[in-house]
N, C-alpha and C positions, 0 to 999 in steps of 0.2 A: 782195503785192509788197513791200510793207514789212516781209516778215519778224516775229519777234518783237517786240512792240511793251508795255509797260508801259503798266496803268491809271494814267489823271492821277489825282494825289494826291486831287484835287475829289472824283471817281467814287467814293472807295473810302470805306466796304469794299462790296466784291458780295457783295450778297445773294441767298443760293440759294435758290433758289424752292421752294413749296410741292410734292411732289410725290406722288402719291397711290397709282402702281403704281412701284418702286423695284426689281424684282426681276429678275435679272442674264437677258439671254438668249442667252448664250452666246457671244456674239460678239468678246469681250475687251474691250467699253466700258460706262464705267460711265453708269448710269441718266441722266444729265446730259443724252446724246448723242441721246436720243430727242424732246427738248425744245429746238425750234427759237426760242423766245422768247427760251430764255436766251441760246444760243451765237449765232445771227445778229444780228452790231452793227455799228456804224458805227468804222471805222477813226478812232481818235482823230490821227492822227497825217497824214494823207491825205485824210481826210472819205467814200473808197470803203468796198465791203462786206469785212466782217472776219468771223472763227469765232474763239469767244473758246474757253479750252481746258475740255474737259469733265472729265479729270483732276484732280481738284483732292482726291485723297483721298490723305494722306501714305501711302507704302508700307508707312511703317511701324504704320499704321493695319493694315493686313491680315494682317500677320504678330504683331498684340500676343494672339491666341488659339491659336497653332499647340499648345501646350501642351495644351490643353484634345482636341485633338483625335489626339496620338499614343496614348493608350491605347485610344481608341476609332476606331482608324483602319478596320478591319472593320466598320463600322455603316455603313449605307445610307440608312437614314429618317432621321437628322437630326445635327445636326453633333458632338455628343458624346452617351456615356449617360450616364446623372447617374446610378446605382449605382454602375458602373465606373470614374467620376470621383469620385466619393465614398473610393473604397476606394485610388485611386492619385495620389489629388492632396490638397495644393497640392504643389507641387516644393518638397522637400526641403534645396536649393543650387541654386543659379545660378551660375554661374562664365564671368566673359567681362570683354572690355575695362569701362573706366571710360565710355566713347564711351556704351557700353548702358544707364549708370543714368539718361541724360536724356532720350531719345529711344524706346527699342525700351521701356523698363519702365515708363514712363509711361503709353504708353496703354495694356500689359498691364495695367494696377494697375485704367485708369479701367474698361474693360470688362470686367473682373473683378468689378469694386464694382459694376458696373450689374447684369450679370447674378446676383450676389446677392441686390441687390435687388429681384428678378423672383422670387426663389425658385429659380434654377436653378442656383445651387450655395449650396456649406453653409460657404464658405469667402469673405473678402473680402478677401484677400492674395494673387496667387499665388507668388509668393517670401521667403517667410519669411528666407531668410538669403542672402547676395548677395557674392561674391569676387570684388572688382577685381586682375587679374593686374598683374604688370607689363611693360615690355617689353625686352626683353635689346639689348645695345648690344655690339659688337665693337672689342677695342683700345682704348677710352674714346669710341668712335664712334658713333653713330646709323649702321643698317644701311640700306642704299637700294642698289637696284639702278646706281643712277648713278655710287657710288662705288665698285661691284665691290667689298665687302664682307660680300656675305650670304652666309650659313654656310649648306653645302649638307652636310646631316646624313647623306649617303650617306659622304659623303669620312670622315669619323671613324668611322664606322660600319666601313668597312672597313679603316683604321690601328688604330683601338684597340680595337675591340671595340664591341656596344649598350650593354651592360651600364657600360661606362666613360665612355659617351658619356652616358647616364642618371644617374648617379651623379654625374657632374661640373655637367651642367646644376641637376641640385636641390640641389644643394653649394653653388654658386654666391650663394645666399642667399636671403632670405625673398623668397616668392612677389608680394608685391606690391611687389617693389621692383625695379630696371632695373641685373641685374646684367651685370656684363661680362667675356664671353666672350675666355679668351686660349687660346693654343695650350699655352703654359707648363703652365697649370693644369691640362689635362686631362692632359699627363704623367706628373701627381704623383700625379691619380687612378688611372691604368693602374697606378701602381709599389701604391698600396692593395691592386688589383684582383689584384696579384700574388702580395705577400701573405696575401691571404684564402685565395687558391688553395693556398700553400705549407703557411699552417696548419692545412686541413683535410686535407691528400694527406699531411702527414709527424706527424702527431697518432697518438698511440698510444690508439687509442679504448677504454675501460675500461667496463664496468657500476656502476664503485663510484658514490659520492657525491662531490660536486662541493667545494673548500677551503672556508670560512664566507667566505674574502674575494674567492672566485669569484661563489660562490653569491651572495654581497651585490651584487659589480658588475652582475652578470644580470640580477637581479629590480630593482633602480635603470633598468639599460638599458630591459628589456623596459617598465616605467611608463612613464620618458621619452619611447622611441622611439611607448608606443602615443599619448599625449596629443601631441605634435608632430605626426602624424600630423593626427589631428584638426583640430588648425589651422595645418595647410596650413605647418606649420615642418620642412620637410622638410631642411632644410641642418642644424639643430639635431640633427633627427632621424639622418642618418648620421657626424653629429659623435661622438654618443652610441658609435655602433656601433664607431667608430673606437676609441675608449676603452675599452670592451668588447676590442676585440681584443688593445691593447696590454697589457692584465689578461692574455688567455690567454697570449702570447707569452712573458710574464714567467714563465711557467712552463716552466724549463728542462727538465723530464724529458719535458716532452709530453704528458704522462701527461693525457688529458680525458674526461671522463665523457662518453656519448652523449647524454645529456638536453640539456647545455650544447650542443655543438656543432648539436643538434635546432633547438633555439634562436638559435643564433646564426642559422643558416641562415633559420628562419623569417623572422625582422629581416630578413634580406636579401633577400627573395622580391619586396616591393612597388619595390625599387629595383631591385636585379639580378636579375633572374626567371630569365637563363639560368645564370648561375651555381649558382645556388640550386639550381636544379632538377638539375643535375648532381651536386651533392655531396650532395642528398639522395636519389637513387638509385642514384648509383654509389658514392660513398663512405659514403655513411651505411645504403644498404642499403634504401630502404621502396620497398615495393611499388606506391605510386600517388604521384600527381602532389604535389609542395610546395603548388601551385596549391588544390591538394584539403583542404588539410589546416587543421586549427584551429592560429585567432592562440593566442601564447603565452599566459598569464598570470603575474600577477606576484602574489608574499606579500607584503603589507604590512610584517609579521612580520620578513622577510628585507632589507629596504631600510635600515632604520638600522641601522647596523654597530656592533660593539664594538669595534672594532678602528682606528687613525689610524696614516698612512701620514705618515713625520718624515722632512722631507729632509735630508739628508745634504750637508753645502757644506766644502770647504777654498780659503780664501783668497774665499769666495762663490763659487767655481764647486760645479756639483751632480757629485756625485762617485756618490753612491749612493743609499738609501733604507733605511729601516725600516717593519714592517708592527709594532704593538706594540697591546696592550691601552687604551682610551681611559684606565685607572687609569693607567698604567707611563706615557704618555706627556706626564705632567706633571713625571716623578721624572727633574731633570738629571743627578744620577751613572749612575742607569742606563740612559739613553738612551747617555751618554757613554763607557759600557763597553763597550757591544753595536757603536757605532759605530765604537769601534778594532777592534775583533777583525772587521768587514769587510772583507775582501779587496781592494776595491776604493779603498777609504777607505788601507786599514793602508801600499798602496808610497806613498803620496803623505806621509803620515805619517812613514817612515821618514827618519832621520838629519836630522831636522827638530824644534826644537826649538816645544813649539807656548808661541805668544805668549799666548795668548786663546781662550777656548770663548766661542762666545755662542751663550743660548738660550731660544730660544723656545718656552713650552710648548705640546706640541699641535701644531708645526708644523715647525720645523727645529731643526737645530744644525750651527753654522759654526766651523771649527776656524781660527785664523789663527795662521800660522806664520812 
């Protein structure tokens, strides 16, 4: 009749009694329940009879072995097999909120170390490596239903695409951090999304071999993109790819080897899976799935370049670029020759008397007029 009632401070702690058969019978109460010594007391609060509760095993006590038992979830006689757990444990990653490294891996840790120490497994970690996510915010806001803010991933899904909608969440920035979701930015991603489509549909695909300063950006990208992957730097990671593209684009004749675009496309498959898979079968021609096929690799070989890219400024605005030898891009007269005879450089240059070269080796030159 008292309801919920708290032990007087005096009482505690309650101690659980010895108990000597502990083992569940089915009934959905735990062991506690069958022992009337402990649970029938005297209401502290009224002086009548009270049921003190026999629950007292945190839930997340029951769930700290779930691990141990999805490989061997087809076993009968006992709760995991210890060959079978040998050969697919300890877990490899963990990946969940921050909420989980104090409560839920705790006591997976401590029943892990107990049952090591029993002999029944050969491991006394079961999480060697552990990624706290972060959580995404809208508009600079914490999402809550309360303030009719949560992002309902059907509605972008069906404006811009999955693939746009994927691409922009992992853009959005590094995995443990609380980025924020605006309608703007997925825009910018879709105008990407459209690009990639353009340069793979109006690419005049070749057999030849790829420029040395293609070939360079590729096998730079394809390192980048695989190690960001790895740790979980996925925004880094299609940042890469973005740069990679704007290499290809710069190639006015269009003219691209199929290895490269092979490639490109690969990069793309863990982000945009639909995309990918379309222009590697329809455009690119192979017989089986993107999903099927081997990550790229990269030449060591091919990553440091010979070659520095000199920006190009008049008055400090960037007008154009040079792709030049790392020799040749120290030598200011000759940076300065190739730089006027650029087309894009030479009308801003015209009927302009120039004041001042300034320059930087190795990196720019700035014409001021």
């Amino acid at each position: 009749k008292c309801d919920w009632v708290a032990v007087p401070e005096k009482e505690l702690p309650v101690l659980l009694p010895n108990i000597s058969d502990y083992k569940p019978e089915g009934t959905g109460k735990g062991p506690l329940a069958n022992h009337k010594e402990f649970y029938q007391v005297t209401c502290p609060k009224c002086g009548g009879d009270a049921t003190r509760e026999t629950d007292v095993m945190d839930t997340f006590v029951d769930s700290s072995w779930y691990f141990l038992r999805y490989p061997s979830s087809n076993i009968e006689s006992a709760p995991f097999d210890k060959e079978i757990t040998k050969r697919w444990l300890p877990v490899d990653l963990y990946f969940g909120g921050a909420e989980h490294s104090v409560l839920h891996l705790m006591y997976a840790r401590f029943v892990t170390k107990v049952l090591h120490d029993l002999k029944l497994l050969d491991f006394d970690e079961p999480f060697p490596k552990f990624f706290a996510h972060g959580l995404m915010i809208k508009d600079g806001v914490k999402m809550s239903k309360s303030k009719g803010n949560v992002i309902n991933p059907d509605q972008y899904v069906s404006k811009f695409g999955a693939d746009t909608l994927r691409l922009y969440v992992m853009f959005l920035g590094p995995m443990d951090a609380s980025p924020d979701f605006r309608d703007s930015g997925i825009e910018g991603m879709q105008r990407f999304v459209a690009r990639l489509w353009k340069l793979f549909n109006e690419a005049s695909i070749t057999d030849g071999q790829p420029s040395k300063e293609v070939a360079h950006k590729l096998n730079q990208t394809v390192k980048k993109v695989t190690e960001d992957m790895y740790n979980f730097k996925y925004n880094t990671a299609i940042a890469s790819i973005m740069e990679l593209m704007n290499t290809l684009e710069d190639n006015k004749t269009r003219n691209l080897s199929a290895s490269i675009l092979k490639s490109l496309a690969l990069l793309l498959a863990p982000f945009a899976p639909h995309l990918a898979e379309e222009v590697w079968v329809k455009i690119l021609g192979q017989p089986f799935s993107i999903h099927k096929a081997n990550w790229p690799k990269y030449d060591n070989s091919l990553i440091g370049s010979d070659t520095v890219t000199i920006i190009i400024q008049v008055n400090g605005k960037l007008r154009s670029h040079l792709v030049v030898s790392n020799k040749q891009s120290t030598k200011k007269e000759d940076i300065e020759t190739l730089s006027k005879k650029d087309e894009n450089v030479a009308k801003w240059l015209k009927n302009h008397g120039i004041k001042k070269v300034i320059f930087v080796s190795g990196k720019l030159i700035n014409f001021v007029i």
